[in-house]
C-alpha positions in Angstrom: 259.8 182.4 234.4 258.4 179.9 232.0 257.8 176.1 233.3 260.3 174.5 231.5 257.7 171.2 230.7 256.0 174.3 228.3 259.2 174.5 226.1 257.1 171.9 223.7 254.4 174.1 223.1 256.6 177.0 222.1 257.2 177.0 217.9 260.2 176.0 216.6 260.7 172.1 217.2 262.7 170.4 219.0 266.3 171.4 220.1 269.9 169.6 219.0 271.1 169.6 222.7 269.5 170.2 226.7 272.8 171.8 227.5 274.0 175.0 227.2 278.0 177.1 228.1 277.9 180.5 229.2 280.8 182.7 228.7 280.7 184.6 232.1 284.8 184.2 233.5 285.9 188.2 231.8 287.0 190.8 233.6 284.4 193.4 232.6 286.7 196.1 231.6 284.4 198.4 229.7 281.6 198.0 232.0 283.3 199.4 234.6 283.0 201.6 237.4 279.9 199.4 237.5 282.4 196.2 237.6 284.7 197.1 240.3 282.3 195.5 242.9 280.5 192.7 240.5 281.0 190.6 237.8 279.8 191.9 234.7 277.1 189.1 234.7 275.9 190.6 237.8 275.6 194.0 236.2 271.3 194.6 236.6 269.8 196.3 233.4 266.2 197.1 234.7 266.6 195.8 237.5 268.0 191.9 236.5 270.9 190.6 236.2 272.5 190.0 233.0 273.3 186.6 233.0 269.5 185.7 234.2 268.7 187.1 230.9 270.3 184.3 229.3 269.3 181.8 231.8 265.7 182.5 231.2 265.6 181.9 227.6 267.2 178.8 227.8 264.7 177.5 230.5 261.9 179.3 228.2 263.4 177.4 225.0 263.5 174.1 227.0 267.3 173.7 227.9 267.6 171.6 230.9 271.4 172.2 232.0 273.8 175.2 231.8 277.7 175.1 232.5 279.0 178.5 233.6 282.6 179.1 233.6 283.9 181.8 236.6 286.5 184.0 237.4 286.7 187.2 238.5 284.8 188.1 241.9 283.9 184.6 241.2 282.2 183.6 244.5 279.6 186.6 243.7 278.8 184.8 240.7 278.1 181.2 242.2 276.1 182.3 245.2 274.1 184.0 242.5 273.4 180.9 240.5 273.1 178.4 243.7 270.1 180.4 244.2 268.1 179.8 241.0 266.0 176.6 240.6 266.2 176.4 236.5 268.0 175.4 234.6 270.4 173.1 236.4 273.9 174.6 236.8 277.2 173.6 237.2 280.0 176.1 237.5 283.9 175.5 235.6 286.0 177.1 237.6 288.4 179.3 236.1 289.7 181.4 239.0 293.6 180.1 238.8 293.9 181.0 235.5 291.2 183.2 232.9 291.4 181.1 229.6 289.3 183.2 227.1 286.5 182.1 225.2 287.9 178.9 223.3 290.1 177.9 226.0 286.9 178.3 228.9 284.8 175.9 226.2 288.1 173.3 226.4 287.9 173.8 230.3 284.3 173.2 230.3 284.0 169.6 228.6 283.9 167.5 231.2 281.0 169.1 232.5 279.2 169.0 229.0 278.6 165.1 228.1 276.7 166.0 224.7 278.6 165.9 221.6 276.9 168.8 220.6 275.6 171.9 222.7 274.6 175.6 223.0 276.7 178.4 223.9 276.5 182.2 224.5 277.9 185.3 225.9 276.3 186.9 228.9 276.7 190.5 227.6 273.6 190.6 225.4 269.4 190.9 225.8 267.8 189.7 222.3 264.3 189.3 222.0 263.0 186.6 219.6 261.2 186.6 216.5 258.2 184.1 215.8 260.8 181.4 216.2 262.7 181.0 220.0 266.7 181.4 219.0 267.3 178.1 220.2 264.9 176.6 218.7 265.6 178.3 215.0 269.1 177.4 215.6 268.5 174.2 215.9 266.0 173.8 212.7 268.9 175.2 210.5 271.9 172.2 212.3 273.2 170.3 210.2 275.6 167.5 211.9 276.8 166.3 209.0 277.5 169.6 207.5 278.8 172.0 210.4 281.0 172.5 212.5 279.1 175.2 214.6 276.2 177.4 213.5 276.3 181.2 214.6 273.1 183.5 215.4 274.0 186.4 213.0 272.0 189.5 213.2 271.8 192.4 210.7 272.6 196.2 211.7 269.2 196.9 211.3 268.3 194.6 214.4 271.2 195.5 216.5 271.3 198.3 219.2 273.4 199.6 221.3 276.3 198.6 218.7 278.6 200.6 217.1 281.4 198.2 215.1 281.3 197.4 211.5 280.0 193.9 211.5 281.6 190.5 212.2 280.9 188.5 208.9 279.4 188.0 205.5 276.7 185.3 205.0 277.0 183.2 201.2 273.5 181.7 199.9 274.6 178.5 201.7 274.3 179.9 204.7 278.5 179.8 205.4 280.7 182.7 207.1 283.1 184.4 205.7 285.1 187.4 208.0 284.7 191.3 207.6 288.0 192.4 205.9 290.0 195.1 207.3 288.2 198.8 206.6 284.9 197.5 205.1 281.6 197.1 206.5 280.5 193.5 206.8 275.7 193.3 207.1 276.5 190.2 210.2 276.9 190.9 213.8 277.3 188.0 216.1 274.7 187.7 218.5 277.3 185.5 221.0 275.2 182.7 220.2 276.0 179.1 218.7 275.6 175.9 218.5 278.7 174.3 218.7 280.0 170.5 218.1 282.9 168.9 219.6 284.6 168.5 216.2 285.0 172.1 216.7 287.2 172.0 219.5 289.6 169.0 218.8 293.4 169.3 219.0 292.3 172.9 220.5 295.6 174.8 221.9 296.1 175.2 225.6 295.7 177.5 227.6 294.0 180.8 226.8 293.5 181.1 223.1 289.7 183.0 221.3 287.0 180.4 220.3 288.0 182.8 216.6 290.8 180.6 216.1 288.7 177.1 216.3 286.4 179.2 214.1 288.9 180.5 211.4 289.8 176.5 210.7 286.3 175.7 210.3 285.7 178.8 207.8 288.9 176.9 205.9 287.0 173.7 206.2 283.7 175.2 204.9 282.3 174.2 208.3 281.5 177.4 210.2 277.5 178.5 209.7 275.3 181.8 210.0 271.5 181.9 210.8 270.2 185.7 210.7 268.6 186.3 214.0 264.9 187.5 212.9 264.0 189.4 216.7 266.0 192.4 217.8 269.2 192.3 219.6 270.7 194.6 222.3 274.6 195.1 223.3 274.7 195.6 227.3 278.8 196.2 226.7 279.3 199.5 228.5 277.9 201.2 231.4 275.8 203.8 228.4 274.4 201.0 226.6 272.4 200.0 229.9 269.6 203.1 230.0 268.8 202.5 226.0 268.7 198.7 226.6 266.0 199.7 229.6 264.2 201.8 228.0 263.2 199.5 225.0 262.6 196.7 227.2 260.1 198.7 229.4 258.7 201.1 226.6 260.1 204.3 228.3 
């Protein structure tokens, strides 16, 4: 793992935020068998963990503090991350109630003092172009313009997936949806940067991060950045030997 004082030497610049939220309270439906004993952030792909993916690129990158929100088989998942030294974690508990991705980002704020921070799914390996992802991301914020800034990545660098593409990018660098039967050239990585403004008079309860990010779309506020490494869905038990085999080159 790398010392986290290196982050400075890495290229890229400086980051917006030294926190990050990772999405790790699902079920893990279509990973199972594999998830009827684990989390799906427990789920190993050559013989690591999922979320510790994640976990090490935000300590490569430089990010200090992680919030990770729990639910199912929860206590697996905690014992798991009382264990590592880096990045400095502290766990929103979900396990009375699973609140989806927008609601789990509400539930998470009091554990995330910075009006602007990182977030990311756990079901994903990406390795970086020249630039770290967190460090590219934060070259292309824009406080002033944005509401929240998602790591796009063209079919071309995707694996494992199969769908039709989340969104278009315009020359601005703003999202626009995939409509209904077409083909759209953006996948999202299930990375962002994401302010506060995003989240204000957010519903409660359970409710998809998609409808925060539908308003800011109306608003002209929701951003792309095409991911320039290669990115790897670890969805389903059969994405996990492909996923191996390109990280170990057999």
């Amino acid at each position: 793992m790398t010392d986290p004082a290196a982050h400075a030497a890495l290229p890229g610049g400086p980051l917006v935020s030294d926190v990050a939220m990772l999405l790790s309270a699902g079920m893990g439906k279509r990973m199972r068998p594999l998830t009827a004993t684990r989390p799906k952030p427990l789920v190993r792909v050559a013989g690591k963990p999922l979320i510790d993916y994640s976990l090490d690129k935000l300590v490569e990158a430089g990010v200090a503090r992680a919030v990770v929100n729990v639910h199912y088989l929860a206590d697996q998942l905690t014992a798991h991350l009382a264990a590592r030294q880096a990045p400095a974690i502290a766990i929103s508990d979900e396990t009375d109630a699973l609140l989806e991705t927008g609601g789990g980002m509400v539930h998470a704020l009091p554990h995330i003092a910075a009006e602007t921070f990182f977030c990311l799914n756990t079901d994903a390996i990406w390795l970086d172009g020249p630039r770290n992802a967190f460090a590219a991301l934060s070259h292309a914020w824009d406080e002033d313009r944005m509401d929240a800034l998602l790591l796009v990545v063209g079919h071309a660098r995707a694996f494992n997936y199969t769908g039709m593409g989340d969104f278009h990018l315009d020359p601005l660098g703003r999202l626009s949806r995939r409509r209904p039967g077409r083909v759209a050239p953006h996948i999202f990585t299930g990375i962002q940067i994401v302010s506060r403004r995003l989240l204000r008079d957010a519903p409660a309860g359970a409710f998809s991060t998609g409808v925060l990010w539908n308003r800011a779309m109306d608003e002209g506020r929701l951003f792309g950045l095409s991911h320039t490494g290669l990115w790897y869905e670890v969805g389903t038990p059969s994405m996990i030997a492909p996923t191996e085999a390109a990280l170990t080159g057999g």
